[in-house]
N, CA, C and O atoms as a DFTB+ gen file, in Angstrom:
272 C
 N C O
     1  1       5.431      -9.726      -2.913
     2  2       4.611      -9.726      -4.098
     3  2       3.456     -10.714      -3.955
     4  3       2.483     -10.556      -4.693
     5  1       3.468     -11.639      -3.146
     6  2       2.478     -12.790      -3.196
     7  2       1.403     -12.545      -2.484
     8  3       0.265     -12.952      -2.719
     9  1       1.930     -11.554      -1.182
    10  2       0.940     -11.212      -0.428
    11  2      -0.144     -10.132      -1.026
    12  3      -1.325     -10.022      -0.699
    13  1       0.681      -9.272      -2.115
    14  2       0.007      -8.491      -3.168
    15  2      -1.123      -9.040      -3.521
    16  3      -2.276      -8.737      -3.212
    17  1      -0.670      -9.960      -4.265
    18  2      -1.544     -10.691      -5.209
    19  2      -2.381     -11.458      -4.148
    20  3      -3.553     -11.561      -4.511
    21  1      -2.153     -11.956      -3.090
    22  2      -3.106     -12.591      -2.367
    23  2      -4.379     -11.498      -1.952
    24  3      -5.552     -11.849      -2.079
    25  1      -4.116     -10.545      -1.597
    26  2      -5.022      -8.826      -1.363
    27  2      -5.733      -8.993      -2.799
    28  3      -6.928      -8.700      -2.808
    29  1      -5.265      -9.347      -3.796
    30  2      -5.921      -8.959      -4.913
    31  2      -7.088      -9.828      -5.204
    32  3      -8.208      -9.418      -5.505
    33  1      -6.602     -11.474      -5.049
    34  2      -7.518     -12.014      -4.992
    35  2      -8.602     -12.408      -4.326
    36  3      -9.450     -13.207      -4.723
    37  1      -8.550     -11.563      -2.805
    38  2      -9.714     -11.656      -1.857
    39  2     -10.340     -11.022      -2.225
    40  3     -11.495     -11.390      -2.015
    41  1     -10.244      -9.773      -2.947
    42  2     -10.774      -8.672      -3.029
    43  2     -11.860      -8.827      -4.654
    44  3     -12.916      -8.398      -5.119
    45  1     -10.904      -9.589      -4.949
    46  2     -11.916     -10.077      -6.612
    47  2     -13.503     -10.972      -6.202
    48  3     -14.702     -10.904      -6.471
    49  1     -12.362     -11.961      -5.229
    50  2     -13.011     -12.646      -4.593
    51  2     -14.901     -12.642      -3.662
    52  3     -15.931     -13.314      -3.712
    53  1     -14.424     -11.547      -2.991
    54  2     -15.300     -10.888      -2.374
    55  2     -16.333      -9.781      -3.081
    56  3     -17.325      -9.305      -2.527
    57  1     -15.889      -9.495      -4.374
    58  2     -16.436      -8.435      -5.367
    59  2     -16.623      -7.082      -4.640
    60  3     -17.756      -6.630      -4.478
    61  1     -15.597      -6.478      -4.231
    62  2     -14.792      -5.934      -3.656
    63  2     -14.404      -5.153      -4.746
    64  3     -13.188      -5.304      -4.864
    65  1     -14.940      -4.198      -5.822
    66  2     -14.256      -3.522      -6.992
    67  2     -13.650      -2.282      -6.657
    68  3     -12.598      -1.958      -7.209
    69  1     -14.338      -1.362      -5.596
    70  2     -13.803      -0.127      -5.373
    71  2     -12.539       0.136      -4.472
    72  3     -11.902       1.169      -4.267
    73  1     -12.419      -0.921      -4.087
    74  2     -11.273      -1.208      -3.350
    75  2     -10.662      -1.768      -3.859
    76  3      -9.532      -1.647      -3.387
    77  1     -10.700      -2.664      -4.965
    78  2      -9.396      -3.145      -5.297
    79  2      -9.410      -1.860      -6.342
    80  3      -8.281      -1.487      -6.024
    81  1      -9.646      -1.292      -6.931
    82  2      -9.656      -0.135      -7.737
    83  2      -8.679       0.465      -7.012
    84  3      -7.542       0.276      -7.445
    85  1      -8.803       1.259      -5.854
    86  2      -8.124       1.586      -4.664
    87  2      -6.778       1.447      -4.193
    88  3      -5.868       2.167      -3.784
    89  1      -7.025       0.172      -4.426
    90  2      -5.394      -0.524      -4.217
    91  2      -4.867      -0.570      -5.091
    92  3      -3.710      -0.198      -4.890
    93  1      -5.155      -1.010      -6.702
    94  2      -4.421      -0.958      -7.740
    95  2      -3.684       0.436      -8.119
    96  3      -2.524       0.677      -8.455
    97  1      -4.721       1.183      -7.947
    98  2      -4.027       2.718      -8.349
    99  2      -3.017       3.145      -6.829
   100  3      -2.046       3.866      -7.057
   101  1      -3.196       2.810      -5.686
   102  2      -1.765       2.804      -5.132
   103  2      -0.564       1.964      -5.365
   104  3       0.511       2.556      -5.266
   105  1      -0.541       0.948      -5.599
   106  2       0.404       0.244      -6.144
   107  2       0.845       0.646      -7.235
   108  3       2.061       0.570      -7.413
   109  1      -0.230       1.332      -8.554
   110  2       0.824       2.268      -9.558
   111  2       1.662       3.088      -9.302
   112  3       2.838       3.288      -9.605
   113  1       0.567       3.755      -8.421
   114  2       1.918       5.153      -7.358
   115  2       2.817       4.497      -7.226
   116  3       3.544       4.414      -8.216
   117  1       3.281       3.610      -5.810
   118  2       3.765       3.081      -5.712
   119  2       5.110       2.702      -6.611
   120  3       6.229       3.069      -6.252
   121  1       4.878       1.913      -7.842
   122  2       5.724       1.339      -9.154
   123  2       6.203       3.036      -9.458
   124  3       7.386       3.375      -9.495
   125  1       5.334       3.754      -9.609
   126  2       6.486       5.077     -10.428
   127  2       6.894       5.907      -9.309
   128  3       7.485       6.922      -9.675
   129  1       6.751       5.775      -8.023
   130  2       7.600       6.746      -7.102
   131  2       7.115       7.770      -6.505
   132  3       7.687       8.479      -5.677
   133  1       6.085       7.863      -6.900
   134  2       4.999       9.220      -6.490
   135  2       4.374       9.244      -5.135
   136  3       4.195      10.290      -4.512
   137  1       4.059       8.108      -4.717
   138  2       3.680       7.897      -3.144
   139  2       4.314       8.227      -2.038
   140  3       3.700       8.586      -1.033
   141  1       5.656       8.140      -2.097
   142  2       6.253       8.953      -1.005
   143  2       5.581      10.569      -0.955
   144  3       4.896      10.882       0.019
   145  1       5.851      11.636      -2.162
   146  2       5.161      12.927      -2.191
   147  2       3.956      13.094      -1.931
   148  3       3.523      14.141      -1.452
   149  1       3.215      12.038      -2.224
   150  2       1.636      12.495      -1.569
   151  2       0.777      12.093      -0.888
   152  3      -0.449      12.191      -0.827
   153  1       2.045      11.319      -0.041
   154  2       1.253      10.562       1.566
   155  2       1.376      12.183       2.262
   156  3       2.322      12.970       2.290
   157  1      -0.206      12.287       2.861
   158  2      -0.613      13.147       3.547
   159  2      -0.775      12.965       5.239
   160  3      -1.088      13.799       6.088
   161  1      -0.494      11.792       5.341
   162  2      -0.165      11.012       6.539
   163  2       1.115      11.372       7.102
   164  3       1.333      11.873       8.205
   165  1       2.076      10.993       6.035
   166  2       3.759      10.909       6.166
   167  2       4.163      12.641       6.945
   168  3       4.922      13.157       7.765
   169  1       2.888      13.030       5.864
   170  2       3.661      14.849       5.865
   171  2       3.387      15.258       7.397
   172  3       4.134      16.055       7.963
   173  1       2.430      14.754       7.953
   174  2       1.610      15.291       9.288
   175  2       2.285      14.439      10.043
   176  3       2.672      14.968      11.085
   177  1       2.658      13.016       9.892
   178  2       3.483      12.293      11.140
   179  2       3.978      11.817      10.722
   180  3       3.595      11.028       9.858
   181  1       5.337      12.019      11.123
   182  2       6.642      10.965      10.595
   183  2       6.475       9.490      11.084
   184  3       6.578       8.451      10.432
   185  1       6.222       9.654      12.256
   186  2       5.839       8.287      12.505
   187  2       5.058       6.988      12.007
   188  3       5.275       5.777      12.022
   189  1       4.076       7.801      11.572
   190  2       2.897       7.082      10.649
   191  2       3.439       6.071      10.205
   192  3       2.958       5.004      10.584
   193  1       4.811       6.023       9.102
   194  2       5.175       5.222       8.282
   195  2       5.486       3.321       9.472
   196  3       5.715       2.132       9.247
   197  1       5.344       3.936      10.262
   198  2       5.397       2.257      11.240
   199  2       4.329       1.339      11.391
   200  3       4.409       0.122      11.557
   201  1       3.065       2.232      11.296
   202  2       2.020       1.449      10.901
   203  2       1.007       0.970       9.974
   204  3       0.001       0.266      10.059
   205  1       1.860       1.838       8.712
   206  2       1.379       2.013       7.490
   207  2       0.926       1.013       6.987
   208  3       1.737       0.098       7.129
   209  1      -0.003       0.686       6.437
   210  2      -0.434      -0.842       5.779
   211  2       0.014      -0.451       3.911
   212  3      -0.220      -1.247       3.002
   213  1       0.628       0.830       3.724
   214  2       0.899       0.471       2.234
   215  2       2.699      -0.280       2.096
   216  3       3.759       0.336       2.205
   217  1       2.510      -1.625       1.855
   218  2       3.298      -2.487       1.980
   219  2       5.142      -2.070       0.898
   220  3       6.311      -2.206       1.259
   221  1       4.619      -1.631      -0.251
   222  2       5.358      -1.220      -0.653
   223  2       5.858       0.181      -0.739
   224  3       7.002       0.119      -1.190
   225  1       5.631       1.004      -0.586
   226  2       6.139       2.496       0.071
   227  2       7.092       2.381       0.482
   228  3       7.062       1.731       1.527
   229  1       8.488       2.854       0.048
   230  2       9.599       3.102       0.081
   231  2      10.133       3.911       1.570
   232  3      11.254       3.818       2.071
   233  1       9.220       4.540       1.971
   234  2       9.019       5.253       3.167
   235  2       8.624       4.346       4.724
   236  3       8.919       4.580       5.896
   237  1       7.972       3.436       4.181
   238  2       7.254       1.902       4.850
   239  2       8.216       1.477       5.697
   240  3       9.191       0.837       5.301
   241  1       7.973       1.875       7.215
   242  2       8.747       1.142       8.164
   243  2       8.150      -0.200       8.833
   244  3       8.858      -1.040       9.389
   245  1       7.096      -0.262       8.735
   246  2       6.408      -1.075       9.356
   247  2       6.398      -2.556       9.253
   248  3       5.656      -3.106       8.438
   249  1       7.527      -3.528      10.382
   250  2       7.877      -4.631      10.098
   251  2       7.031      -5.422      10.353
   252  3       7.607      -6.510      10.345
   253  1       5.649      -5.617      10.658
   254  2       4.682      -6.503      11.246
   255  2       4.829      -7.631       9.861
   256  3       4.959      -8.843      10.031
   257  1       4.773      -6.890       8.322
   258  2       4.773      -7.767       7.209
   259  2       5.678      -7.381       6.627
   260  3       6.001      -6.243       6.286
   261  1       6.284      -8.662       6.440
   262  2       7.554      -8.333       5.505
   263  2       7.326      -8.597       3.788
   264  3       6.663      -9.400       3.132
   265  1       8.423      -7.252       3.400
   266  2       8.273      -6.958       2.162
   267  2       9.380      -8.181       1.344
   268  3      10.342      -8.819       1.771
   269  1       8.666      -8.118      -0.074
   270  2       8.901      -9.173      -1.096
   271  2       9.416      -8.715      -2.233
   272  3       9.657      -9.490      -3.159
C-alpha cells in the first residue's frame, strides 16, 4: 500500500494528471475484481502476469515488488 501511495505522490508531484487518472481507475478495478477479466495481456499471454507492473492484480506473479 505505501508503495501505492508513493506512485501517487510522484505523480501529483510531477503534475502527472493523466496518469495518475490512469492508475487510479486501475486500482478501482483492481478493489472490485474486474481486472483479472479485462487484462488483455493476461488473455494473449499467460505469462505476462510475471512482469506485470499492476501491483495489485490478483493474477500478479511478478516478485521483483512485493505486495502489501
Amino acid at each position: 500500500m505505501l508503495s501505492l501511495l508513493d506512485r501517487f505522490e510522484n505523480l501529483v508531484n510531477k503534475n502527472r494528471l493523466v496518469e495518475l487518472r490512469r492508475l487510479v481507475d486501475r486500482e478501482i478495478e483492481n478493489l472490485q475484481g474486474v481486472t483479472e477479466q479485462k487484462c488483455k495481456a493476461h488473455k494473449i499471454n499467460k505469462d505476462y502476469c510475471k512482469r506485470c507492473s499492476n501491483l495489485n492484480c490478483n493474477l500478479n506473479n511478478n516478485e521483483n515488488e512485493v505486495k502489501n
